[in-house]
C-alpha positions in Angstrom: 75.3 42.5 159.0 77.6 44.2 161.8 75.4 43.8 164.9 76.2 45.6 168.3 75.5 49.1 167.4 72.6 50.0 168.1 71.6 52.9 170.6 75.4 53.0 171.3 77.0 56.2 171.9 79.5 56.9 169.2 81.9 59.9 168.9 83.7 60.0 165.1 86.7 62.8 164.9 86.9 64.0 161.8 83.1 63.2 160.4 82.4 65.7 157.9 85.3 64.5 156.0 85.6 61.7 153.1 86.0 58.5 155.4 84.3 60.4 158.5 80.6 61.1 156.8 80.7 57.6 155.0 81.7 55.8 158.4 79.0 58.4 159.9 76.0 57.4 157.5 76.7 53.4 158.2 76.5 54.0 162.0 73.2 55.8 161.3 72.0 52.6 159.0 73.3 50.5 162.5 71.1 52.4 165.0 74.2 54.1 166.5 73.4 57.5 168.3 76.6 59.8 166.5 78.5 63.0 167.9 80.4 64.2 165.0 83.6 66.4 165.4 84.9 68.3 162.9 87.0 71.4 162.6 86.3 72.4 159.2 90.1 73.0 157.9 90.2 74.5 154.6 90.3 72.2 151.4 90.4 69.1 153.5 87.1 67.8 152.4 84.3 68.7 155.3 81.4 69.1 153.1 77.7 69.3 154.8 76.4 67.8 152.2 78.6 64.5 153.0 75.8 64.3 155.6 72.2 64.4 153.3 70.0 62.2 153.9 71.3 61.8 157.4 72.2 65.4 159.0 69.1 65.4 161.4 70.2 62.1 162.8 73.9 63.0 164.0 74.8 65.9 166.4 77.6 67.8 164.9 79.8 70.2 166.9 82.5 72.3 165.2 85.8 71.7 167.1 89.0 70.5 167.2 91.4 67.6 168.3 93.5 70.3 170.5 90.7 71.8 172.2 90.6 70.0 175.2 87.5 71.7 177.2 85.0 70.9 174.2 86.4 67.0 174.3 86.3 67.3 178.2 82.8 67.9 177.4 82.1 65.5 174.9 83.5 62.3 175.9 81.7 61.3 178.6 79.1 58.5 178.4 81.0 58.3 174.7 81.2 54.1 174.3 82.7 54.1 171.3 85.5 56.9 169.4 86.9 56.7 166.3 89.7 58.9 165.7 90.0 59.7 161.6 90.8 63.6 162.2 94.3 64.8 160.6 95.7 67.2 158.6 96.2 64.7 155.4 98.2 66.4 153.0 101.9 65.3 152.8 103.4 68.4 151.0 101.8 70.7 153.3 103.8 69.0 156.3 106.6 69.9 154.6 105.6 73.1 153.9 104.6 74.2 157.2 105.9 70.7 159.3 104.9 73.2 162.7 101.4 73.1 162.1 101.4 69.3 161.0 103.4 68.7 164.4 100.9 70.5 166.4 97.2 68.4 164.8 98.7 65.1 163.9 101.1 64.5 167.4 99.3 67.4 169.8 95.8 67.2 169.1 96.3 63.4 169.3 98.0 63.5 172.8 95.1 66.3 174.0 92.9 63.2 173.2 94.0 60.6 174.5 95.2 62.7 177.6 91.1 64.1 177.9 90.2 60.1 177.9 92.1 59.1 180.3 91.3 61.3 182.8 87.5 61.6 181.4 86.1 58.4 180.3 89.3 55.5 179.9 86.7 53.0 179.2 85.8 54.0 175.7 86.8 51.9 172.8 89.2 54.5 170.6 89.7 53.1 166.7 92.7 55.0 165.5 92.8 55.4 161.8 96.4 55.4 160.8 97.8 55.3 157.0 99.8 52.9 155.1 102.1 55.9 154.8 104.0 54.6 157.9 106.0 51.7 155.7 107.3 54.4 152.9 108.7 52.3 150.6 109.0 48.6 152.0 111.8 46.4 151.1 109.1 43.5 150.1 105.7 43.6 149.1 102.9 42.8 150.6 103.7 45.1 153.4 102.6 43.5 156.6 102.6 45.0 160.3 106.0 44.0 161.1 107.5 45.6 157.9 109.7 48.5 158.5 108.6 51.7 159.1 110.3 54.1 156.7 108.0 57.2 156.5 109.0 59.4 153.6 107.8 62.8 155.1 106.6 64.8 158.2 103.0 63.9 157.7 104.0 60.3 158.0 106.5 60.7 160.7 104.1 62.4 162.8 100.5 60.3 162.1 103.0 57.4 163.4 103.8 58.9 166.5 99.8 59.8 166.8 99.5 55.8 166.3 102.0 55.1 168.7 100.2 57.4 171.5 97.4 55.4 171.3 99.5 51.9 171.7 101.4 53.4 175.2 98.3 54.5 176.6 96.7 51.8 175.9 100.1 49.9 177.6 100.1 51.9 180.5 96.9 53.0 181.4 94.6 50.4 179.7 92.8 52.8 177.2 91.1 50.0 175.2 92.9 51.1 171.9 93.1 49.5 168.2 95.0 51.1 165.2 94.2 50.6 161.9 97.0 51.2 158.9 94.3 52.5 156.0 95.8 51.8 152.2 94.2 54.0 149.4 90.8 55.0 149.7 88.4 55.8 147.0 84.6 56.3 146.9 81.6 59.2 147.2 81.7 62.6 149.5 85.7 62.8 149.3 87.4 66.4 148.3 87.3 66.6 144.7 88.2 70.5 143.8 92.1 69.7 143.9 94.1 66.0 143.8 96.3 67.1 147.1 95.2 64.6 149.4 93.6 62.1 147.2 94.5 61.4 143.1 92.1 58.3 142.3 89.3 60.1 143.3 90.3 63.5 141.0 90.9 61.2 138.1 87.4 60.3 138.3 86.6 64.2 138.4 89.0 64.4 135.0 87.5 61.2 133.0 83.4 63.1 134.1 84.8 66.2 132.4 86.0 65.0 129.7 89.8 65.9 130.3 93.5 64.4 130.1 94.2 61.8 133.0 98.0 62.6 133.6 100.0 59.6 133.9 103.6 60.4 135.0 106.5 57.9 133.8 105.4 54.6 132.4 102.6 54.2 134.8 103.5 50.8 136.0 103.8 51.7 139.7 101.5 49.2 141.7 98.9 49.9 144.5 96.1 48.4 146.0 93.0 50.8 146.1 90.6 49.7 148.8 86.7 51.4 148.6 85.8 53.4 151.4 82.6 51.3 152.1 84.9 48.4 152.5 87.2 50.4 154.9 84.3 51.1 157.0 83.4 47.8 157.7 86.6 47.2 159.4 86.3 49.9 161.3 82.8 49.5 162.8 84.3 45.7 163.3 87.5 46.9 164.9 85.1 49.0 167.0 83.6 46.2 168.9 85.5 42.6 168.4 87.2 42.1 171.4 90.0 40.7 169.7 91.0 44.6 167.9 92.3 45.4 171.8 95.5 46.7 171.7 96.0 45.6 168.3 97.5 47.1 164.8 96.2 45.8 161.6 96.4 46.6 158.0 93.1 47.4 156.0 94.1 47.7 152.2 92.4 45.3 149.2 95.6 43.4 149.6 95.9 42.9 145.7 98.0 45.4 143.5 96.6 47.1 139.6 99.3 49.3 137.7 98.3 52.9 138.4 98.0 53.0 134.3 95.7 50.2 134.5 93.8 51.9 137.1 93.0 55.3 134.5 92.2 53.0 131.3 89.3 51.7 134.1 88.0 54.9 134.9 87.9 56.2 131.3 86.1 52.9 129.9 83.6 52.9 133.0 83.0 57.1 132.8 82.8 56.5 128.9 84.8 60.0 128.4 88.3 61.2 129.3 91.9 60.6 128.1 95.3 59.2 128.8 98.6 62.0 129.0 101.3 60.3 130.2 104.7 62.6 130.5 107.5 63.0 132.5 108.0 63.4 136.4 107.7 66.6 137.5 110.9 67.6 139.5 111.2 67.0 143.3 108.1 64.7 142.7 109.8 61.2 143.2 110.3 62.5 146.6 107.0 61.2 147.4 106.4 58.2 145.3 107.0 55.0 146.9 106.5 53.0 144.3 104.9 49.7 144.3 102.6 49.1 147.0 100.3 45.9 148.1 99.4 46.3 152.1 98.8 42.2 153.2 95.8 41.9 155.2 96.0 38.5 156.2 96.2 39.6 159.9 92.6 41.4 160.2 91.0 38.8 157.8 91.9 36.0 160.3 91.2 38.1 163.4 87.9 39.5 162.2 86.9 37.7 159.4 86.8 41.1 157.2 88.2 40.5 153.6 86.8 43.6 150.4 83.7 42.9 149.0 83.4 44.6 146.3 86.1 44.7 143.0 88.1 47.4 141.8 85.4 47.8 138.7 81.9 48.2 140.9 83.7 50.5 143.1 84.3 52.8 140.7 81.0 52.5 139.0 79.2 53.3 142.1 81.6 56.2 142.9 81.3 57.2 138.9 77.4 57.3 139.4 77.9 59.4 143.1 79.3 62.2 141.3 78.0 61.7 138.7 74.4 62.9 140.4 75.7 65.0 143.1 79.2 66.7 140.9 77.8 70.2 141.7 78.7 69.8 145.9 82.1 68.7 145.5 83.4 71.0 142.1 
């Protein structure tokens, strides 16, 4: 049990999203008293119900990263910040890399700028993505690997990460980044596969339709449950060993994306294999194998997965399963 939450003043960016609301529900559980932020951009996954059962125990004010008078006016007394708001979806930086620029780089900066002059004592957890290493040149990626993003989105969300390392260099912001792998589980955005294709297959094999497989389905990845990413997160939030740190947060072990959908269909009892050729311009985005190596954060904060590939889905399977009618 993570202790050291209770009646602590939490602000979460980003907390009616998928990771946001399930990080926002185990604060609750902690005793935490939680500001949620939110600015409610289209198809990106804030959903009010991600908050039932909890909703009249978290204040929730619709704003945004680049709004610097309503984060003027939230921060202060704030002991604790995590920092999961982004725009997520990689071919929409490309498509309009502008507006990417100005959430991922600008609101980030408006942030960091507002604690700094604000309230520079409050722990900030940046929530960064294992998009940063693109496709590494060895496997399992660890922080020193290269960073070879693939796209805007990735470009920028490191820039975002690096922000929070220079402030927390020059002006002593106590800051910790964590590089998030694949996350599954319950209240993510299911109407579309955009920003997140595990949890749409498990939309597909409830429905009864074809799971898509493109090429031979070999590619490897490690797929990390978002109950187990929010462990190291409320852990990076407090150990005083996270300061000023960057650590990876993945299930460190790989499963062939193929094997991956032959899971979901046994476990949902419904749903089919396709597999057929790469769409064009789609490689552009595939990396390819990918293992993040989370040796670094299990030795610093003793935080490892604890639950397999298999009861994650199940639980996730039996989420939706139940509530299907708030998220398609």
């Amino acid at each position: 049990m993570i202790e050291g939450y209770s009646r602590r003043k939490v602000l979460l960016l980003g907390g009616l999203g998928f990771i946001g609301s399930n990080l926002a529900q185990r604060l609750v559980q902690l005793g935490a008293q939680v500001t949620l932020v939110d600015n409610f951009l289209p198809d990106h996954g804030a959903n009010w119900f991600n908050l039932d059962g909890f909703r009249d125990q978290v204040q929730v004010h619709l704003s945004d990263l680049r709004n610097s008078e309503a984060l003027r006016a939230l921060l202060p007394e704030q002991e604790i910040i995590f920092n999961i708001a982004a725009q997520t979806s990689h071919s929409d930086s490309m498509s309009n890399p502008l507006l990417d620029l100005d959430i991922n780089c600008k609101g980030n900066l408006t942030l960091l700028e507002a604690c700094r002059q604000v309230n520079p004592a409050a722990r900030i957890v940046f929530v960064g993505t294992r998009a940063f290493y693109g496709s590494p040149p060895f496997l399992p990626a660890t922080e020193d690997s290269p960073i070879l993003p693939r796209d805007i989105y990735s470009i920028n969300r490191f820039a975002a990460e690096q922000y929070h390392l220079i402030y927390h260099l020059h002006y002593g912001l106590p800051v910790t980044s964590l590089r998030v792998g694949n996350i599954y589980g319950p209240r993510a955005q299911m109407k579309h596969p955009k920003y997140n294709v595990l949890n749409f297959f498990l939309r597909l094999a409830l429905e009864n339709r074809p799971l898509k497989i493109y090429g031979d389905g070999q590619q490897v990845r490690d797929y990390l449950h978002v109950g187990d990413a929010c462990e190291a997160m409320l852990l990076a939030g407090l150990h005083p060993a996270a300061l000023g740190k960057v650590w990876n947060v993945g299930a460190g072990e790989g499963l062939p994306f193929i094997e991956l959908a032959q899971t979901i269909i046994e476990l949902a009892g419904s749903g089919h294999l396709e597999q057929t050729d790469w769409p064009p311009g789609s490689r552009n985005y595939d990396v390819g194998d990918f293992v993040l190596d989370i040796a670094q954060i299990r030795s610093q904060l003793g935080w490892a997965p604890r639950l397999s590939i298999r009861q994650g889905l199940a639980q996730t399977l039996a989420f939706y399963q139940k509530n299907h009618n708030h998220y398609w």
